[in-house]
C-alpha positions as CSV (number, residue, x, y, z in Angstrom):
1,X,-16.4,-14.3,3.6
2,X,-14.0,-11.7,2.0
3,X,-13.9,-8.3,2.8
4,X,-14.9,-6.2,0.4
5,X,-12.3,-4.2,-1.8
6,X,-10.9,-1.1,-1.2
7,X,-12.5,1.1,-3.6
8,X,-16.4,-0.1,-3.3
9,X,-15.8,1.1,0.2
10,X,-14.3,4.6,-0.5
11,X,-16.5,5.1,-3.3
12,X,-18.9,7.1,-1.6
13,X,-16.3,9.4,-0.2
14,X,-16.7,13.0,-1.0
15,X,-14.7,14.3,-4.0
16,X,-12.8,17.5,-3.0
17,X,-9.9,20.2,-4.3
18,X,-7.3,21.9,-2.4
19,X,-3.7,22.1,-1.3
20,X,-1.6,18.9,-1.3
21,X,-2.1,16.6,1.4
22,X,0.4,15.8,4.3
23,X,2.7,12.9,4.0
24,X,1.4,10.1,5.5
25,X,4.7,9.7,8.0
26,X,6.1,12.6,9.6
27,X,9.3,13.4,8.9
28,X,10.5,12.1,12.0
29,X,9.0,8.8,11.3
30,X,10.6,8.6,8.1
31,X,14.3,9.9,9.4
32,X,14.0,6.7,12.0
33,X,13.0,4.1,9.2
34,X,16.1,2.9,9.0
35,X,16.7,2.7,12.2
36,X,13.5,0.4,13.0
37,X,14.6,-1.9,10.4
38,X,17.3,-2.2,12.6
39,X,15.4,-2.7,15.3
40,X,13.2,-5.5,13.9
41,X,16.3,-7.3,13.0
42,X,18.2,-7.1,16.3
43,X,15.4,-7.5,19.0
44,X,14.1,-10.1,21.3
45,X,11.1,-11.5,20.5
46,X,9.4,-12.3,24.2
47,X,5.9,-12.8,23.1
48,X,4.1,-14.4,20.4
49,X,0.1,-15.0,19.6
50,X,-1.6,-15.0,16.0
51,X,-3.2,-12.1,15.4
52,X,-6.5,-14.2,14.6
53,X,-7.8,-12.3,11.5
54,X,-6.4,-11.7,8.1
55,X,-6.5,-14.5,4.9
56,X,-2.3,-14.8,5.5
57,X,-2.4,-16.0,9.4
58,X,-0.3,-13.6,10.6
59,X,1.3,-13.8,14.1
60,X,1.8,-10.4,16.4
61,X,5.3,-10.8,17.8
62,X,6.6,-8.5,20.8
63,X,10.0,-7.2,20.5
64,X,12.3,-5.9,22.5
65,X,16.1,-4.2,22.9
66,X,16.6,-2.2,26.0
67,X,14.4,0.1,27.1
68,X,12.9,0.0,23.5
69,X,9.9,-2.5,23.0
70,X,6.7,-2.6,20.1
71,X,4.9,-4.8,18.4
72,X,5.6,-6.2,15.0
73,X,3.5,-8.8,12.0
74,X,4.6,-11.4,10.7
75,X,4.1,-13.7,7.7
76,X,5.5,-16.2,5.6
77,X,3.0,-16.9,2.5
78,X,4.3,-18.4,-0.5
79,X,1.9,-19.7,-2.9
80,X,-0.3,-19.3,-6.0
81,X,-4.1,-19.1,-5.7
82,X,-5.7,-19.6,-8.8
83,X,-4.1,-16.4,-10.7
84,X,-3.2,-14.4,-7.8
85,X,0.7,-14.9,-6.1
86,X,0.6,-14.8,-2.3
87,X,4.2,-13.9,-0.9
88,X,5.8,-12.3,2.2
89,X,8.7,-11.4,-0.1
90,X,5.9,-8.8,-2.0
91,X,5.8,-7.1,1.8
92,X,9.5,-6.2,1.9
93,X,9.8,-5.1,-1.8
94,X,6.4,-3.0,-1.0
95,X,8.4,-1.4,1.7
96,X,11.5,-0.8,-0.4
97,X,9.4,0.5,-3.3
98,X,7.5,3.0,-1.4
99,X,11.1,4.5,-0.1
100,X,12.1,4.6,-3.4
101,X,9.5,7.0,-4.9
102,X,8.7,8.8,-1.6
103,X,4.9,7.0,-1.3
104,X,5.8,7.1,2.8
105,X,2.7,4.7,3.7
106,X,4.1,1.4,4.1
107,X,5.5,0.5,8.0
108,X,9.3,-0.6,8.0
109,X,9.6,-4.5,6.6
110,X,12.5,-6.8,7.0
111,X,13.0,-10.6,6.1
112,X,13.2,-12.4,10.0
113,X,13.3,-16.1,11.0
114,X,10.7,-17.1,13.0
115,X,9.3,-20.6,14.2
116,X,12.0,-21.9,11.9
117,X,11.2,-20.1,8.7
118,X,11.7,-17.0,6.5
119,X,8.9,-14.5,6.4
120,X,8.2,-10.8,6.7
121,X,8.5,-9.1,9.7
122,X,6.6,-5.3,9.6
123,X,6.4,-2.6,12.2
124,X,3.0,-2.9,14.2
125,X,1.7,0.6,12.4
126,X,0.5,3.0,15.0
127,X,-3.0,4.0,14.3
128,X,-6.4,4.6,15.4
129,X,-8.5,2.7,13.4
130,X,-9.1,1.0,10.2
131,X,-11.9,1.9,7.0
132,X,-13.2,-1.8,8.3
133,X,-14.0,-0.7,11.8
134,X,-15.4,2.8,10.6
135,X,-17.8,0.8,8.6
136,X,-18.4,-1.8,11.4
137,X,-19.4,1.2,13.3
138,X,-20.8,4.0,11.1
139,X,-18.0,6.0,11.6
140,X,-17.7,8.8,9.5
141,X,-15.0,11.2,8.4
142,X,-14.8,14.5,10.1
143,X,-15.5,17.5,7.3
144,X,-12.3,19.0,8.2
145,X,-10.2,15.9,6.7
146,X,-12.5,15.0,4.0
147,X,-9.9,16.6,1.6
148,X,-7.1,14.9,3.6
149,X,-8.5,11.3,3.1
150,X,-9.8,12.2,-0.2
151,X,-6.1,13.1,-1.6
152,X,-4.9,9.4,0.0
153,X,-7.6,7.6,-1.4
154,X,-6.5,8.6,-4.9
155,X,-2.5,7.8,-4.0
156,X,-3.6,4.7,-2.6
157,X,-5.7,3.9,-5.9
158,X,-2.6,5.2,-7.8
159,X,0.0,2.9,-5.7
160,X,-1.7,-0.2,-6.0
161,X,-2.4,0.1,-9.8
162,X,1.5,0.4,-9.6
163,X,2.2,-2.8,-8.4
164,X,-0.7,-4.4,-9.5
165,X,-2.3,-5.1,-5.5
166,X,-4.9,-7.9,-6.1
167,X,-6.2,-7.3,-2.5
168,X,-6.5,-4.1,-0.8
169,X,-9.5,-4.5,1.6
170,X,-11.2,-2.5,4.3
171,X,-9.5,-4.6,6.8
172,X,-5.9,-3.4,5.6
173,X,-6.4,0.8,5.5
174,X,-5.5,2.2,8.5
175,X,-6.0,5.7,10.0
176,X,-3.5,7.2,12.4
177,X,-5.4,9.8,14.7
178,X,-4.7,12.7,12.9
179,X,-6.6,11.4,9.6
180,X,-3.5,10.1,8.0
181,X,-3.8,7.0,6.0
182,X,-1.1,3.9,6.4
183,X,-1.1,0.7,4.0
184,X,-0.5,-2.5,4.9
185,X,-0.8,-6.2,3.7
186,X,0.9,-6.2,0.1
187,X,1.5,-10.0,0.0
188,X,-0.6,-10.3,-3.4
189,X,0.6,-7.4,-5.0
190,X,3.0,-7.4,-7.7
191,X,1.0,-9.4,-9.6
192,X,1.9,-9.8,-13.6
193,X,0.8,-11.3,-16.7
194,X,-2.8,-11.7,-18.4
195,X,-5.0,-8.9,-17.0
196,X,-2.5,-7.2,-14.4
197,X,0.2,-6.5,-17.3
198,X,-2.4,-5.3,-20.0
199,X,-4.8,-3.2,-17.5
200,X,-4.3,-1.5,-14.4
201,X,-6.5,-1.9,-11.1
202,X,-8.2,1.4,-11.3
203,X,-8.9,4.1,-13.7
204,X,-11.3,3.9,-16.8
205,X,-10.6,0.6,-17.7
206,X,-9.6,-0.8,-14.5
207,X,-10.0,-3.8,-13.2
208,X,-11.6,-3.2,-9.8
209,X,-15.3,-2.0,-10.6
210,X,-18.4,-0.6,-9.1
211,X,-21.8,-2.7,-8.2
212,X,-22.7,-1.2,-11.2
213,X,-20.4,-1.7,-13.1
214,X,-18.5,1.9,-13.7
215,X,-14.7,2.8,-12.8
216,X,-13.0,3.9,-9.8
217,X,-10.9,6.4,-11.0
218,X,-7.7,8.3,-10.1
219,X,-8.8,11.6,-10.0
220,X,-6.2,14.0,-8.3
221,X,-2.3,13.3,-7.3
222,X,1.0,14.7,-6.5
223,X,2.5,15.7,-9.4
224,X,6.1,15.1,-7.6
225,X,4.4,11.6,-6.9
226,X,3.7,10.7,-10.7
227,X,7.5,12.1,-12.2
228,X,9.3,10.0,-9.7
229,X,7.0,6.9,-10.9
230,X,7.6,8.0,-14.7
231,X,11.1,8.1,-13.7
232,X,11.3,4.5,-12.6
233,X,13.5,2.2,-14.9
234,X,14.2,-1.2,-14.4
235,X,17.5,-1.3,-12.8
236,X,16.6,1.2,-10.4
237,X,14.1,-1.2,-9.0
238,X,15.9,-4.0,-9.1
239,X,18.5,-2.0,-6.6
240,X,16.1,-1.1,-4.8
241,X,14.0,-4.5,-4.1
242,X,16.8,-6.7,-4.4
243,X,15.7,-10.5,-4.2
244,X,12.4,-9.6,-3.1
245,X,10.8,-9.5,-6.4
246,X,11.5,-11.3,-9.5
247,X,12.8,-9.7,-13.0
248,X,9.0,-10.6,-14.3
249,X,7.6,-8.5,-11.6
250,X,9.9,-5.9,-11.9
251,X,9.0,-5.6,-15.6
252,X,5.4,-5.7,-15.1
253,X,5.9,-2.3,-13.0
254,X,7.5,-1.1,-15.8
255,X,5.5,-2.6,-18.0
256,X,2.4,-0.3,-16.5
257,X,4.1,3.0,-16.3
258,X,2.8,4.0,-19.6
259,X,-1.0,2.6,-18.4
260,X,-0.1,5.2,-15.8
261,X,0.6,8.0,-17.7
262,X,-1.9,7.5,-20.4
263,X,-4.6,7.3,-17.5
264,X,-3.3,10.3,-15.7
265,X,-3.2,12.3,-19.7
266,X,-6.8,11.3,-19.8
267,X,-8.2,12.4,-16.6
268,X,-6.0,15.8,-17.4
269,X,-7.7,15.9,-21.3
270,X,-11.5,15.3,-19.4
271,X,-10.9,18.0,-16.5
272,X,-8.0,20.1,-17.1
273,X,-4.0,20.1,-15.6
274,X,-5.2,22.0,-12.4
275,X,-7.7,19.5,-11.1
276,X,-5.7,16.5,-11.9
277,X,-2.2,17.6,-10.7
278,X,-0.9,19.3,-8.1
């Protein structure tokens, strides 16, 4: 049974205004990204065991060099399932991507061999829970990080219409213990052509819905966050991504930029500059 999508889950989240949210990785976390990526290159694996949930089979490998030793996914998809593509290569250009325009919610990602083959290999994100085992539980959110989790949820919404994610579930939001919100699993994003080139996956006309039928909209985000999306050309992607995505893919995230934009102009033409951006 699939787990239900992203936004029927956080629809019911309280709506709230304030200062700017936190970045998702401390700064410390994001000064040593490049160093993990060296890290998941270079060390041992001593122990292997699927991690037993997850529509991609994804194994849990334990690294080491030195002293130094943490857990790691992954994957190796590569196929097409009905309309949707399924590739490890959409992890690493995820990872890139989110470096690129300073999203800092995707673990580190690098291509590693394992068992014989090429996949994506992802830092083992250090959190405390996922939105699948808060519902699993009736877990709620504390009231002092209700405007927290609110500002991600609308980032989140606003990354994945970016690159077109045709499966953010429950299973793959996690919560560090401090409220902050990491994403991972972005093998079937990027996805381009018919629907995902001409509509985005949230907002007004998005094409995640309600039960009922209505929008899950992107109601507040980081101003610095939407210029340094608007920003985005072609060739600056491709530099950044490298083989991991394809020109078609690149050119569908250009291609819904001005979706983006036009979206983002009508939230700010229904409730004014001030509650949209900040």
């Amino acid at each position: 049974m699939r787990i239900k999508t992203f936004g029927l889950v956080l629809a019911s989240w309280l709506l709230a205004s304030g200062s700017y949210a936190p970045a998702q990785f401390k700064p410390a976390d994001i000064a040593q990204r490049e160093q993990w990526e060296e890290f998941l290159k270079a060390a041992d694996i001593v122990k292997s065991e699927p991690v037993g949930e997850g529509v991609t089979a994804p194994w849990k490998l334990y690294l080491q060099k030195g002293d130094i030793q943490k857990k790691a996914a992954w994957k190796n998809p590569d196929e097409k399932i009905e309309d949707i593509r399924d590739s490890w290569k959409h992890e690493i250009a995820a990872y890139r991507l989110d470096k690129l325009i300073g999203l800092n919610m995707i673990p580190p990602a690098i291509e590693r061999e394992f068992n014989g083959k090429s996949g994506d290999l992802s830092l083992w994100a250090d959190t405390k829970t996922s939105l699948l085992k808060m519902q699993e539980n009736n877990q709620k959110i504390p009231d002092q990080a209700i405007l927290q989790t609110d500002r991600m949820k609308h980032i989140a919404r606003l990354w994945d219409s970016l690159i077109a994610n045709a499966d953010r579930t429950q299973q793959n939001v996690l919560f560090t213990d401090d409220w902050r919100m990491i994403l991972i699993d972005h093998s079937r994003a990027f996805q381009y052509g018919g629907k995902y080139s001409r509509r985005l996956m949230y907002g007004a006309k998005g094409i995640i819905k309600k039960d009922d039928g209505g929008p899950f909209l992107i109601q507040r985000v980081p101003r610095a966050l939407l210029e340094k999306i608007k920003a985005l050309n072609f060739d600056m992607i491709k530099q950044a991504v490298g083989p991991y995505l394809t020109d078609g893919e690149i050119s569908a995230i250009i291609g819904r930029i001005p979706l983006i934009t036009a979206e983002i102009a009508d939230m700010i033409k229904k409730n004014g500059e001030t509650n949209v951006l900040y």
